[in-house]
N, C-alpha and C positions, 0 to 999 in steps of 0.2 A: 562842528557846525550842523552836524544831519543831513538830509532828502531834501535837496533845494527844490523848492515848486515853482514852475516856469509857467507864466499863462501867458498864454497864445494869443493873440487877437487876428484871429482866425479861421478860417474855416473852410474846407476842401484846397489847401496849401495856397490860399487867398489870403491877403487880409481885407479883413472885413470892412462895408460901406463904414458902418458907423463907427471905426473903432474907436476916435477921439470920444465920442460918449462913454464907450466900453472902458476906456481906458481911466475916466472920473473914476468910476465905480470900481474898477481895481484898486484906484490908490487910497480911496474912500474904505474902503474893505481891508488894509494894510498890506497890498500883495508889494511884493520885493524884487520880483524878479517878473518883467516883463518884454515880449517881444511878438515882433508882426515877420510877414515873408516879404520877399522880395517882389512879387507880383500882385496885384489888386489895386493900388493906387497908384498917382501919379507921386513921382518923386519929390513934387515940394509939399506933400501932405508928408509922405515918411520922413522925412526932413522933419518938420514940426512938431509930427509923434514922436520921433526919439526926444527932441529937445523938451516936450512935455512929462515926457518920462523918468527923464534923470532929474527934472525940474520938482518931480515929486516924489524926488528920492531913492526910485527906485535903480536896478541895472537893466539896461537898451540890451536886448538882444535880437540879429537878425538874422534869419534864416534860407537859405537860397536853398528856390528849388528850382531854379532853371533849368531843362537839359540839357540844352547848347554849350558848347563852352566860350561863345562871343558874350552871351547871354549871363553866363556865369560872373565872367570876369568884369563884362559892365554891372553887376551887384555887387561885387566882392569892390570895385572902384566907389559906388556909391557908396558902401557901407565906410568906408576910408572919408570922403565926402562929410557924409553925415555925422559921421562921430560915436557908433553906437557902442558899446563896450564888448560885446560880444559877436563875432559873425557864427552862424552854425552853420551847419550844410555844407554843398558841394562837395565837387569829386575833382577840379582838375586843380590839385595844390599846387604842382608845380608853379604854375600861371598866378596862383591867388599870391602865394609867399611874396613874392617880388612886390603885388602891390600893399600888403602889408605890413611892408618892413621900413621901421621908422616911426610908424603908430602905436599905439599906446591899447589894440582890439587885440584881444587873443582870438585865437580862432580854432574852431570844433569841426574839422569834416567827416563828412561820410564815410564809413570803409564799408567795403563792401560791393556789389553794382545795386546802381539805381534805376531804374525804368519807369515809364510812364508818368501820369499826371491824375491825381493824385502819387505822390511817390509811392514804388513799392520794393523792398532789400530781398533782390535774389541773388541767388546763390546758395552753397553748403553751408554748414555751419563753421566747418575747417576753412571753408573759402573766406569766410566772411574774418575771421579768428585772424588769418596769416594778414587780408588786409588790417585790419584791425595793428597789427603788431609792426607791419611795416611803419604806418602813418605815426605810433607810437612815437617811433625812431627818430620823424624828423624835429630838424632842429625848426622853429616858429608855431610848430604843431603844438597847444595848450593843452587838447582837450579830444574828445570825439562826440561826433551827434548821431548817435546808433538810430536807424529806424526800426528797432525790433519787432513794435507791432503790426511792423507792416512786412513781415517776413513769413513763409508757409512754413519755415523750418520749426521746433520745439523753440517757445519763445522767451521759456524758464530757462535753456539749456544754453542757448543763445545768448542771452543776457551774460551770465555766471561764465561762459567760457570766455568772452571777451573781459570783460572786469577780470579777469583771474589773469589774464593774459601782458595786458596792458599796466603802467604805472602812471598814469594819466587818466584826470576824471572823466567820466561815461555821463554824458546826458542820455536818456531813453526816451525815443519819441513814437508817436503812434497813436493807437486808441489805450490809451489809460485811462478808464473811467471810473474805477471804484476803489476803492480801501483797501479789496483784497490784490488786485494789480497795484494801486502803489507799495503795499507791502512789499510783494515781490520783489518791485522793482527794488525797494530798500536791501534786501536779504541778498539780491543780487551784487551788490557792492556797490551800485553805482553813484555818482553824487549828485544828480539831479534828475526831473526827467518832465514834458510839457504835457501840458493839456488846454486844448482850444473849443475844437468844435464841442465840445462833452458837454461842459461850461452854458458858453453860447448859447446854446439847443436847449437846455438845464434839464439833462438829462443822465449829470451826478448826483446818485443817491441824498436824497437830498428834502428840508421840509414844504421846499417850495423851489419854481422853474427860474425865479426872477435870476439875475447873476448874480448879486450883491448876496444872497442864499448861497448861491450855488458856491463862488469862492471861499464862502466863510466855512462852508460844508466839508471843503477840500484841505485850507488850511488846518483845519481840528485835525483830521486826518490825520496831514503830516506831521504836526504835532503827537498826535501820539503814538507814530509809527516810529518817531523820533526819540520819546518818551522826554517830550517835552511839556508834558502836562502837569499842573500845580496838581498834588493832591490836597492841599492846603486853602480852608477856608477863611473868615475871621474870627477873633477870638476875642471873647469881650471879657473884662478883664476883672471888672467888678466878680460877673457870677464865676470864674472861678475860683478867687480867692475867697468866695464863699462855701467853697466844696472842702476845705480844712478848718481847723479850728484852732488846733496847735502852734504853738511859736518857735522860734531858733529853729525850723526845721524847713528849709527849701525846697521847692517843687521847680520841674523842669518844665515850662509852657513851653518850649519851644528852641528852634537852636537855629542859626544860621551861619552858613560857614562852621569855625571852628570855637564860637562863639553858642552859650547858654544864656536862653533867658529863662532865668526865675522869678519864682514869686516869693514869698516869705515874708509871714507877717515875725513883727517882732514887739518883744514888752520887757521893761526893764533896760536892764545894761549887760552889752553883751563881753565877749573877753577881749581883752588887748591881744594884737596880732596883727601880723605883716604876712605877706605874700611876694614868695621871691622872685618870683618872673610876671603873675598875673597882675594885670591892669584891674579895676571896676568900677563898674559906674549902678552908683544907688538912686532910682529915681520913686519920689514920694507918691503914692497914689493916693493913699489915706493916713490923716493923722500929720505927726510929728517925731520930725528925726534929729537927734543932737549926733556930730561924727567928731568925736573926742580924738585931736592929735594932741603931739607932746608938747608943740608951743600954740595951741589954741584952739576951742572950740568951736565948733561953725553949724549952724541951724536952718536946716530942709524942709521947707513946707509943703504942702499937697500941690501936688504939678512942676515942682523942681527939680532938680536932682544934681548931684556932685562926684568926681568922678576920683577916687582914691587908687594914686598912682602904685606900681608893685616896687617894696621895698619899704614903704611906707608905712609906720607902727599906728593902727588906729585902731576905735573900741566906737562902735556903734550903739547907741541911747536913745533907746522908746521914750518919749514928751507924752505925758497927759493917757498914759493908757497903750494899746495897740495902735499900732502903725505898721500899714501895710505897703512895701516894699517889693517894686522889679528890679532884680539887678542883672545887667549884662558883663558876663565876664567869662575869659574861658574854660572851654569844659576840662581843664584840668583843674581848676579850683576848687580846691577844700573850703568851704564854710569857717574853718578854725585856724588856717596859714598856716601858721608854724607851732600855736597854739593847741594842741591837742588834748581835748578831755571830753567828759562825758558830753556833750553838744555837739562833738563833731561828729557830720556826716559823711557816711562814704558814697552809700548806694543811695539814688536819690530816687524820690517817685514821679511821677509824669500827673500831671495836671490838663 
């Protein structure tokens, strides 16, 4: 799956006035994973935002940063309430489990100690490690929501010791603001990690402040921190069947999956031959194709194509000159089946 990216509608562990605006514009922008805190609005807005949320496909996550523990547990009850799919935060599990259980929200706490408001994780590193590994343990326990960047400890060291510790996903939360922190955070094992205020503020690298910029700025990111990037553009099919001249001789444009596409013009009649395992499909780009079986001929014109099952005895026949031919079939395919002779290819060239 990759570096899941959480946007925040938030900011200094608020959610923000306007988030229902903010929140178009993530879904507009294709973000997948979205969530608010427990504090800044009254409950029948967060109510609404979650419902708008998963209303636009995305995953509800909600984040408690109460310090109370009356306060906690009346969120973690809301987040029950509301329906969000994810609760993160908190520290007093004991108390949350009980109201969790029955629901369909996994839940992500804190290890570590939390203090003040904005939240900030003190502690050692080994302290934070052993919480980390206990929380691991429990049973209801899905996940953790590490505050790394809000720790004075090494935040590279931090990260990489809990992920190495734990068998359970690590969301990262904090100031994450650029490429080379979500990197990090990628390298560090973790499976997701949030970004709010950065966004908001649009004060991620970025070609402009707007959000609907700033998100898309951030998804690229994970995308290719993920290496989830096309390196693949379009291919227009005329000009390269223009780049050979030659006939019976297939060119690789392209491959998907375990599947080739070629090009190949053809003229004349080609040999009789089957294919033991491969499927193919001839589709006509230029010209005319006759596809000689043993009980009948069948005729392909430009923008058709017919699709000769494996096992199948057949002799392909150029009409009226060159015809030029995409076939898809797999890259184990000989050109010649079972048919071997001077026209079959082995090594093919790239187009």
């Amino acid at each position: 799956m990759g570096l899941r990216f959480i946007f925040m509608l938030t900011r200094n562990d608020k959610t923000v006035e306007d988030a229902e605006q903010h929140l178009a514009t993530a879904l507009a922008a294709g973000v997948h994973h979205i969530g608010f805190k427990d504090v800044g609005l009254p409950f029948d807005r967060l109510k609404r935002l979650n419902e708008a949320i998963k209303a636009g496909g995305a995953t509800s996550y909600l984040e408690v940063v109460s310090l109370d523990r009356d306060s906690e547990l009346a969120s973690a009850k809301a987040a029950a309430e509301i329906g969000v799919d994810i609760l993160l935060g908190g520290t007093n599990v004991d108390a949350v489990l009980p109201i969790l259980k029955g629901t369909e929200i996994q839940y992500y706490p804190f290890p570590g100690r939390i203090e003040g408001h904005p939240s900030a994780l003190t502690g050692s590193i080994d302290e934070i490690v052993a919480s980390a590994v206990e929380l691991n343990a429990r049973d209801g326990v899905d996940g953790l929501d590490l505050l790394a960047y809000r720790s004075s400890e090494n935040v590279t060291g931090l990260m990489a010791a809990v992920c190495a510790a734990v068998d359970k996903p690590v969301i990262m939360a904090g100031s994450i603001g650029s490429r080379e922190r979500i990197e990090i955070v990628r390298r560090s094992g973790a499976a997701g990690f949030t970004i709010g205020t950065a966004a908001l503020d649009g004060d991620y690298p970025a070609d402009s402040p707007e959000l609907e910029t700033q998100l898309r700025s951030i998804q690229k990111d994970v995308a290719g921190v993920n290496n989830h990037l096309s390196p693949f553009g379009p291919k227009n099919i005329a000009q390269s069947f223009a780049t050979f001249a030659d006939t019976w001789n297939p060119r690789i444009a392209g491959q998907v999956n375990d599947m080739h596409i070629k090009l190949v013009k053809l003229e004349g009649s080609f040999v009789w031959h089957h294919h033991e395992t491969e499927d193919e499909l001839f589709f006509v780009h230029k010209g005319k194709l006759m596809m000689k079986f043993r009980d009948r001929d069948e005729f392909i014109n430009e923008g058709e194509f017919i699709i000769v099952p494996h096992g199948v005895e057949h002799c392909p026949v150029a009409i009226d000159g060159i015809c030029e031919v995409l076939l898809l079939e797999p890259t184990s395919t000989l050109n010649t089946g079972n048919a071997v002779d001077d026209r079959t290819r082995v090594n093919l060239e790239f187009v």
